[in-house]
C-alpha positions, -999 to 999 in steps of 0.1 A, spaced: -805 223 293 -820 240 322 -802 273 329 -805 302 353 -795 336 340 -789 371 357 -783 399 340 -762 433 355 -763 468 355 -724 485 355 -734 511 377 -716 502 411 -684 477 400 -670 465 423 -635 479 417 -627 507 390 -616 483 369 -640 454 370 -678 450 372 -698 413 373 -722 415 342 -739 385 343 -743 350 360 -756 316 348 -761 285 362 -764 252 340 -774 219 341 -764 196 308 -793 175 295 -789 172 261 -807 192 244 -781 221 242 -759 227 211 -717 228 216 -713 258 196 -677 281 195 -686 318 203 -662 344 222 -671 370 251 -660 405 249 -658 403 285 -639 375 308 -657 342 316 -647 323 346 -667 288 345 -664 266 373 -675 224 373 -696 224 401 -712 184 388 -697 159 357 -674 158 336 -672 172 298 -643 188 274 -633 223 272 -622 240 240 -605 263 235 -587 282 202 -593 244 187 -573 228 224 -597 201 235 -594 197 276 -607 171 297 -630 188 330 -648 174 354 -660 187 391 -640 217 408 -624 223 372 -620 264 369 -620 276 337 -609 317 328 -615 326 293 -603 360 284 -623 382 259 -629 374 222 -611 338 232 -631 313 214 -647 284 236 -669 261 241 -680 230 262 -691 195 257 -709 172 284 -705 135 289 -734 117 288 -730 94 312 -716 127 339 -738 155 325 -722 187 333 -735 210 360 -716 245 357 -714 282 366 -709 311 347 -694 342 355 -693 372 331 -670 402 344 -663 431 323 -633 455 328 -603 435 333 -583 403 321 -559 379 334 -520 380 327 -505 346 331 -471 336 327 -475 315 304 -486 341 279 -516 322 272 -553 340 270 -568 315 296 -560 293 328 -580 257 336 -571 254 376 -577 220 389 -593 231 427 -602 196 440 -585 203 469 -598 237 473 -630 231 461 -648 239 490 -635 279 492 -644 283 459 -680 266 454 -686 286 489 -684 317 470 -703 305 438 -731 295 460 -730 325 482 -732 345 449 -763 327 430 -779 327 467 -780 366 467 -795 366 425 -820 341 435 -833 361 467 -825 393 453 -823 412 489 -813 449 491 -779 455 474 -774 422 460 -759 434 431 -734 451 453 -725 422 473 -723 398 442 -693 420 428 -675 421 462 -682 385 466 -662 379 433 -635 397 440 -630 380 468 -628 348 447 -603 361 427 -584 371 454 -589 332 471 -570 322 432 -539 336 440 -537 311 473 -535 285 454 -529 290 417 -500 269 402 -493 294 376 -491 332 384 -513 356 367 -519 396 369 -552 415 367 -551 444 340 -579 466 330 -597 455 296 -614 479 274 -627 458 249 -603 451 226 -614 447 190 -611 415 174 -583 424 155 -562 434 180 -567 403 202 -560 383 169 -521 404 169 -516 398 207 -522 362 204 -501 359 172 -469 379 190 -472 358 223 -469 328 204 -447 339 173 -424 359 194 -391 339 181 -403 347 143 -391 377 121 -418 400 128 -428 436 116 -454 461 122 -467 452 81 -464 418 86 -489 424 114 -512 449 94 -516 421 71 -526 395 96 -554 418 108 -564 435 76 -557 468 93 -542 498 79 -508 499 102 -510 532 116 -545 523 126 -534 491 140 -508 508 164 -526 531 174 -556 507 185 -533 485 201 -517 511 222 -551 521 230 -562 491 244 -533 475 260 -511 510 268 -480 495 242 -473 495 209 -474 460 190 -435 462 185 -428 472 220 -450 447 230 -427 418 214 -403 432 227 -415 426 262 -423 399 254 -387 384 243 -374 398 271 -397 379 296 -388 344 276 -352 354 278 -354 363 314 -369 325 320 -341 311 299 -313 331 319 -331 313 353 -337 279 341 -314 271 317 -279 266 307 -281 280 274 -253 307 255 -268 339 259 -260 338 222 -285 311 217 -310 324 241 -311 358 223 -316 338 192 -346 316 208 -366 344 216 -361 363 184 -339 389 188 -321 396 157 -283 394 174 -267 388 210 -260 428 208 -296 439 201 -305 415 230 -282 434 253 -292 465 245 -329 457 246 -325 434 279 -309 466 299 -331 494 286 -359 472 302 -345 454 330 -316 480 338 -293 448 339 -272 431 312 -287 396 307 -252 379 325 -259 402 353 -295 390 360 -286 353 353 -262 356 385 -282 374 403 -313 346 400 -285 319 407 -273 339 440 -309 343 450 -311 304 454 -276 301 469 
């Protein structure tokens, strides 16, 4: 494995959110073990040569060239090279913020083949200033990586929002992961303490530290942002949509769906369907 690898100071990010704490560049040879580990800061790693498998949370994913990968923090992952298409890859550690997407899930693979040439512009302007290490560098790597994140949302298939990231601890991440995908279960603030082997006062108050929501609140939001992409693509009773996303009954549903959307859930159904009229 031959690798390049630059370290960062924090002391000029390049928003007040996010700052770029280190870069690596990577060549597979075989002599580099596969090995899980997790980041407590984002990872975006980008194919720039071969072909390999991504995994991720124990999901294996076929890569090759112009493959972009974003791994939020303390997301488990790892990569594996073909032999006969050794990987050549970049590495971009940025601490401060995380990406949203709607699918709820804690990373994004985005398939740029078409785009490829935007995006490998801005990796190899970036790794251009680490290994010539000009005046203000630093400062132009971070701007230079925003802009790539910007040049995502031209072109990303799924949508996705940037929010500030302050670390989360392990067992928090563990109870955000569990409610995005256990949403439609029967789920209490205990049943979550267990999970994480947290005290439950602790618990909420760490989550709400870290992601600005309680861990019931945030199901809730949750439910209501599957039953909001029910209402629009479906067909289903509101009965049965309330009971797909794990509200308790259609009247809890209600009453939840208009606290936070100011709307019954009929009223936004038509007005999605008279958006497309």
């Amino acid at each position: 494995m031959s690798t390049r690898f630059f370290s960062f100071s924090d002391d000029t990010p390049f928003s007040t959110e996010a700052a770029l704490v280190n870069a690596s560049s990577s060549h597979y040879e075989e002599d580099w073990p596969s090995i899980p580990h997790t980041h407590a800061f984002t990872e975006l790693f980008y194919v720039s040569e071969g072909s390999g498998e991504f995994l991720i949370e124990n999901q294996r994913f076929s890569i090759k060239k112009d493959d972009l990968i974003i791994v939020n923090p303390h997301i488990q992952h790892t990569e594996t090279s073909l032999s006969a298409s050794p990987l050549s890859y970049y590495t971009v550690g940025v601490d401060g913020i995380s990406f949203s997407f709607q699918d709820q899930k804690e990373f994004q693979i985005f398939h740029c083949r078409q785009k490829h040439a935007d995006l490998l512009f801005y990796f190899h302007s970036l790794f251009q200033e680490l290994d010539e290490k000009n005046d203000g560098y630093e400062e132009i790597c971070k701007h230079t990586l925003a802009i790539l994140i910007a040049q995502l949302r031209r072109f990303a298939v799924s949508d996705f929002q940037l929010f500030p990231s302050f670390h989360p601890s392990k067992e928090c991440a563990l109870v955000k992961r569990y409610l995005d995908s256990h949403y439609s279960d029967d789920i209490n603030l205990e049943q979550l303490a267990s999970l994480s082997h947290l005290n439950k006062y602790y618990l909420s108050h760490e989550f709400t530290r870290y992601y600005g929501i309680s861990p019931i609140s945030y199901l809730t939001h949750r439910r209501i942002e599957v039953c909001k992409n029910l209402l629009e693509n479906t067909d289903h009773e509101i009965s049965d949509i309330a009971h797909l996303a794990g509200f308790s009954s259609q009247s809890y549903l209600a009453q939840s769906f208009r606290k936070y959307c100011g709307m019954t859930a009929g009223e936004y159904r038509r007005s999605k369907k008279n958006q497309t009229i």
